[in-house]
N, C-alpha and C positions, 0 to 999 in steps of 0.2 A: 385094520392095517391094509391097503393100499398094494395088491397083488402087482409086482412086473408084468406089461403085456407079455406075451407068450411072443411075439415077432415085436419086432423093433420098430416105434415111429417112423417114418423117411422127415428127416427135418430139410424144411428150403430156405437158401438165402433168399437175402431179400432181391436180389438179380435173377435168380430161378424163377421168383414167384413174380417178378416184375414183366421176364419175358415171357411168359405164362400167358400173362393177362393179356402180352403184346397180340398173340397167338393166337387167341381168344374174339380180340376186336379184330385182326385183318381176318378173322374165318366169317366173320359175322357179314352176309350180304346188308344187311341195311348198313350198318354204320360205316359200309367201303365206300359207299356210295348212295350220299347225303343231302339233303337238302335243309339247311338253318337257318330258321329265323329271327331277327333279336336288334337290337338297338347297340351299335358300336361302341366301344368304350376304352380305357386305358390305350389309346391310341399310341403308335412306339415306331417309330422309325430307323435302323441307326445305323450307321455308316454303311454298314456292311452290304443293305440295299433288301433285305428282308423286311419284313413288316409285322409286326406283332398286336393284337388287338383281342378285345374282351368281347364276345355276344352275350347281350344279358338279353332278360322278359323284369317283367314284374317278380319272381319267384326264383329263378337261375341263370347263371353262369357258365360260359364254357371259354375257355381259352384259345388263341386263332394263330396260327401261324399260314404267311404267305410264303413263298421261297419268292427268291431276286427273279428268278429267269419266267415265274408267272405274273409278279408284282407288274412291270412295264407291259405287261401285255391288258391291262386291267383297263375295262371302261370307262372307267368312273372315278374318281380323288375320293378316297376315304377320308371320312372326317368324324369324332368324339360324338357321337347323339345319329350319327346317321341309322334309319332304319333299312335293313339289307335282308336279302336272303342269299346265304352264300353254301356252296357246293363244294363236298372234297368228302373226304375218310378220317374217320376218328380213329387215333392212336394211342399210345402210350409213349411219354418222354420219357425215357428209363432213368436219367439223373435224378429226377423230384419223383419218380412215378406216378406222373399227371397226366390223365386224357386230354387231348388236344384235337381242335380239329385241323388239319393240313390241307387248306382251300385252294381251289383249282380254278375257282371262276366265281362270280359275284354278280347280284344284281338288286337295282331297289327296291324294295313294297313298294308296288300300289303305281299308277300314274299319274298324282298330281288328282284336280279337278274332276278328270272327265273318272277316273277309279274314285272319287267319293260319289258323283252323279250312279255310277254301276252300282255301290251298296244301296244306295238311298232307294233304287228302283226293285230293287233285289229283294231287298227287309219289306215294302209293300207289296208285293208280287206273290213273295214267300206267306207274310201273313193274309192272303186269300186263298190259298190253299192250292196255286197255281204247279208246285213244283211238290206236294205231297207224293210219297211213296204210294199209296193205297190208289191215285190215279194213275202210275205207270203199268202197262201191256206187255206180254212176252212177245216178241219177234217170233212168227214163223219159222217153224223149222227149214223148210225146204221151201221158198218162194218160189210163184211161177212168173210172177212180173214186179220189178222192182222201178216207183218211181225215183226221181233223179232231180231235187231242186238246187242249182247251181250254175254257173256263169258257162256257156256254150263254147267259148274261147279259154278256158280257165284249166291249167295246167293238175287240179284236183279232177274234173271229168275225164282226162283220159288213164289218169291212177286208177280212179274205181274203173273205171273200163276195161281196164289191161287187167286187173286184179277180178273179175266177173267174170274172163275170158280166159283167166287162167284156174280159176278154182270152179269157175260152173258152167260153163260155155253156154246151157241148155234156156240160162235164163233169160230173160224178152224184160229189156229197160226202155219207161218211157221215160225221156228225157221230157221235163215244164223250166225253158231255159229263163236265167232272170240276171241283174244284175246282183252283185256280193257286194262292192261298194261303192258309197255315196250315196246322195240324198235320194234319187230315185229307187237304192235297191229297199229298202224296206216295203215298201207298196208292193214292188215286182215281187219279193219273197212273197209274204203274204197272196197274191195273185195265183200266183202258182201252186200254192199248197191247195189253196179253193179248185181252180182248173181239175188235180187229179183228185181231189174226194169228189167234186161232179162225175169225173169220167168211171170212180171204183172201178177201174181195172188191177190198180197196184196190191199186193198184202203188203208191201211196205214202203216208208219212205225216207231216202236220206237226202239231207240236207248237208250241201258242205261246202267248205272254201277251203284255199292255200292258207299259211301260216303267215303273220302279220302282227302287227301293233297294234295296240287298245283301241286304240283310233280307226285303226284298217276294219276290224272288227265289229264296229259300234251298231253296222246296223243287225245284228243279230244279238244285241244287246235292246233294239226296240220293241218298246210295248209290244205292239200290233201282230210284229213278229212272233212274240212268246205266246199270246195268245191265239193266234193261227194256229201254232203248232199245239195247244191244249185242245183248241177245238176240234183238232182233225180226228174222225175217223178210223182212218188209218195210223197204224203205229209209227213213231214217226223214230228213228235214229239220227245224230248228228256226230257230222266227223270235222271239224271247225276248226282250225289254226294247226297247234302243234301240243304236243302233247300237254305242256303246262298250258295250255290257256284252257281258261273256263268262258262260256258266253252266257249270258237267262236264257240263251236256246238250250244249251246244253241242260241245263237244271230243267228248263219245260220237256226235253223231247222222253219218251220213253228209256230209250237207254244215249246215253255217251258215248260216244268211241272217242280216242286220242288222237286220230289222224283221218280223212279221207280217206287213206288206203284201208285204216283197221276200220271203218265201217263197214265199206266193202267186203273184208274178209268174217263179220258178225253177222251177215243177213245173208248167206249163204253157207253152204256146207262145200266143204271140201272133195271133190271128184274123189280127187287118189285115196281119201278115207274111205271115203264109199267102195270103193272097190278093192282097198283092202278088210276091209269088213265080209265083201262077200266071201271068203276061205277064209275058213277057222285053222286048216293048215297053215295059212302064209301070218294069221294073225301071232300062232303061236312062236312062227320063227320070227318075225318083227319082235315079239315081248322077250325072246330070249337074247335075239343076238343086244337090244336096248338095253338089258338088264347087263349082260356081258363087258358089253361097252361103260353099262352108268360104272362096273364094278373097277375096270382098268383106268376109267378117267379118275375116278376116285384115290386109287392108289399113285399115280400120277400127279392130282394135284397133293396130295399128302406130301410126296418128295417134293413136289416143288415147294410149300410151304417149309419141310425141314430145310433146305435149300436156304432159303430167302431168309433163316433166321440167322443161316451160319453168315448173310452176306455183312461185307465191310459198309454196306451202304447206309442199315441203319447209325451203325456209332458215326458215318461221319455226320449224317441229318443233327443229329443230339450233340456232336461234337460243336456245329456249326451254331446252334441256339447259344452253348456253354459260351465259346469264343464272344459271342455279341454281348454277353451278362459282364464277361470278365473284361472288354472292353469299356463299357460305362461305369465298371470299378474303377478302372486305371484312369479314365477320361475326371471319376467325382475325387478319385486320390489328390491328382495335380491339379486340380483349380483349389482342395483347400491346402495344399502344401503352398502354393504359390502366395494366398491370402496370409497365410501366415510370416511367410516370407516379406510381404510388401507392411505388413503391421512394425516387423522388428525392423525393417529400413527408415520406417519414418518414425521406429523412438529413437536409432542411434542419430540421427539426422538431428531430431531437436538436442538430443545432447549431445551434440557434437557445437552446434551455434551458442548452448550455454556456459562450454566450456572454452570459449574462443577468448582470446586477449584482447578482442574488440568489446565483446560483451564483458567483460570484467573493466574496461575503461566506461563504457555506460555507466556503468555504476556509482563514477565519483572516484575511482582509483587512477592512479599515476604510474609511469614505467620509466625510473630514473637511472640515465647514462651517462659515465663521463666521459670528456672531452675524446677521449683515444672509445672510444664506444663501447667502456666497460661497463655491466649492468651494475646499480649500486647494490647491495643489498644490504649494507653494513653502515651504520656511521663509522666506524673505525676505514671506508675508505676513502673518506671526503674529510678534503682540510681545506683551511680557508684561503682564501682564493682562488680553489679549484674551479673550474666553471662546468656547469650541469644542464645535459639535455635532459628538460621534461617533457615526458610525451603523456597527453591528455585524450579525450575523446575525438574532440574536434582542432589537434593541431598539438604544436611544438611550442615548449618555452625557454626558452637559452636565460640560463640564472647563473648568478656570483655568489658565492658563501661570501659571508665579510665576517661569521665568526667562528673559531675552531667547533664544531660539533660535538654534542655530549648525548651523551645515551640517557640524559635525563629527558621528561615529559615538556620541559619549557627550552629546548637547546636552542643554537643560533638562529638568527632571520636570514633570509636566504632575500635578494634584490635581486631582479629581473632585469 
């Protein structure tokens, strides 16, 4: 027999446990802030000026909401098959209690042609062992000369500049200036990586540009390029476009960074670290008052999350999906209440035409009047030499009885 626990379960509705989960996903850093891959589908428009759509893969599903006031701000026309990678924060809809994602911004896979040219060179590149782990080099701790392959005029050389001169000052860059793009820059890249493994003055070498289009990019997507940077000597770092872009440079160079600046800030060490390293006093009042702080911003953001759970803002988001569901009910209600409507108008319609005194004169039937325009319906009201309007299908007959009428089957002849 089955003991009562000694405390009592806590039982949760289903709205307890739904905003739970809510609470759950906005705590959660990856799923706030997203990046999805997937081929568009159930594609949904509707009045309201939101947008509703499905990312699938080969394997799963995820549900997509747009809001109106991001929707017109969108690059791109969504379309049922398109391939996208789209960005926002995974929720919970509290009415279905369904994860969803709430997207903020959009963009395609891939660029057409010249992004199948980038795999195809990528996949033979990869299979000679160009971009293997076991060939990439640690960065020097502390460099004494950094070189510097990039465009002289080029608004990435004075980022890592400013960023050398704010975290290391001590250190000595030679600049091997070249061009970044067009047809000429791949040779000058290559050029210049040869120039500083001649000179070995550098422990390291970053290569970089501003951020740009597949296109702006291509030539650090060239052969000659990637294998320059395999051959070098020196370790090579690359700070190349903007965070999301990948180049075959970046796969050849020893490490990656996400930006010019963060290269800059990976092949140096930081002054102000170094010299809070020197006191172990000042280190310990750094790790306390941080810890103080991580402990206040902590409770901080807790309120603010209890906060944001008690806001009206989510029911109205959830309200505002409901209102678009209950709209295309009301919208599929009257188009078939309407159908049904136009079906019963056109049976009483034919039987209205079958029951016409026109259509009963088709027939072969007659509508007998006499003279003062009384309908007949009796022989008991025609005697002979009454005179009788017949009315026929196509026309009037003006007739004479010439004998008194009988209610038998052979009575008088009636003459026109």
């Amino acid at each position: 027999m089955l003991q009562p626990p000694l405390f009592p379960v806590k039982t949760l509705s289903v709205s307890e446990i739904t905003r739970y989960l809510r609470a759950l996903f906005e705590s959660d850093e990856i799923l706030s802030d997203v990046w999805v891959q997937g081929e568009v589908s159930n594609l949904s428009r509707p009045s309201s000026g939101h947008i509703y759509f499905t990312l699938k893969d080969a394997f799963s599903s995820i549900k997509c909401v747009i809001w109106k006031q991001t929707a017109w701000r969108l690059p791109l026309t969504l379309q049922n098959g398109m391939a996208v990678e789209a960005h926002g924060g995974v929720d919970i809809y509290e009415r279905d209690g369904q994860y969803q994602l709430y997207v903020d911004a959009l963009r395609l896979t891939g660029e057409g042609a010249l992004y199948q040219e980038f795999l195809r060179l990528k996949t033979r590149l990869e299979a000679e062992g160009l971009f293997a782990l076991e060939r990439k080099r640690p960065l020097p701790e502390q460099p004494s000369a950094i070189g510097l392959v990039t465009s002289s005029s080029g608004a990435a050389l004075q980022d890592i500049l400013n960023t050398l001169k704010r975290r290391f000052p001590l250190v000595q860059v030679i600049l091997a200036p070249c061009a970044v793009q067009g047809e000429d820059a791949p040779p000058q890249i290559v050029k210049s990586l040869a120039a500083l493994n001649a000179q070995n003055q550098a422990d390291v070498i970053i290569v970089a540009r501003g951020g740009g289009s597949l296109e702006d990019l291509w030539a650090f997507n060239d052969e000659g390029v990637v294998r320059a940077i395999t051959d070098s000597q020196i370790p090579v770092i690359t700070g190349i476009g903007h965070e999301t872009d990948f180049t075959l440079a970046d796969f050849a160079a020893d490490v990656r960074a996400a930006t010019p600046t963060a290269a800059a800030e990976q092949v140096v060490p930081d002054a102000a670290e170094i010299k809070v390293k020197l006191s172990d006093m000042a280190n310990l009042l750094s790790a306390t008052i941080r810890q103080i702080c991580g402990a206040q911003r902590g409770r901080v953001q807790d309120s603010a999350r209890r906060l944001e759970l008690q806001s009206p803002l989510w029911r109205v988001r959830n309200d505002r999906q409901h209102i678009d569901e209950l709209q295309a009910r009301i919208a599929n209600n009257q188009a078939h209440r309407l159908e049904l409507m136009r079906s019963n108008l056109v049976h009483l319609q034919k039987r209205l035409v079958n029951l016409s005194p026109q259509a009963v004169l088709q027939r072969g039937y007659a509508i007998i009047k006499t003279a003062e325009g009384v309908l007949v319906k009796s022989v008991r009201q025609v005697h002979r030499g009454d005179v009788l309007d017949i009315r026929v299908a196509d026309g009037a007959i003006l007739s004479k009885v010439l004998t008194e009428p009988t209610t038998e089957r052979n009575g008088g002849i009636a003459d026109g």
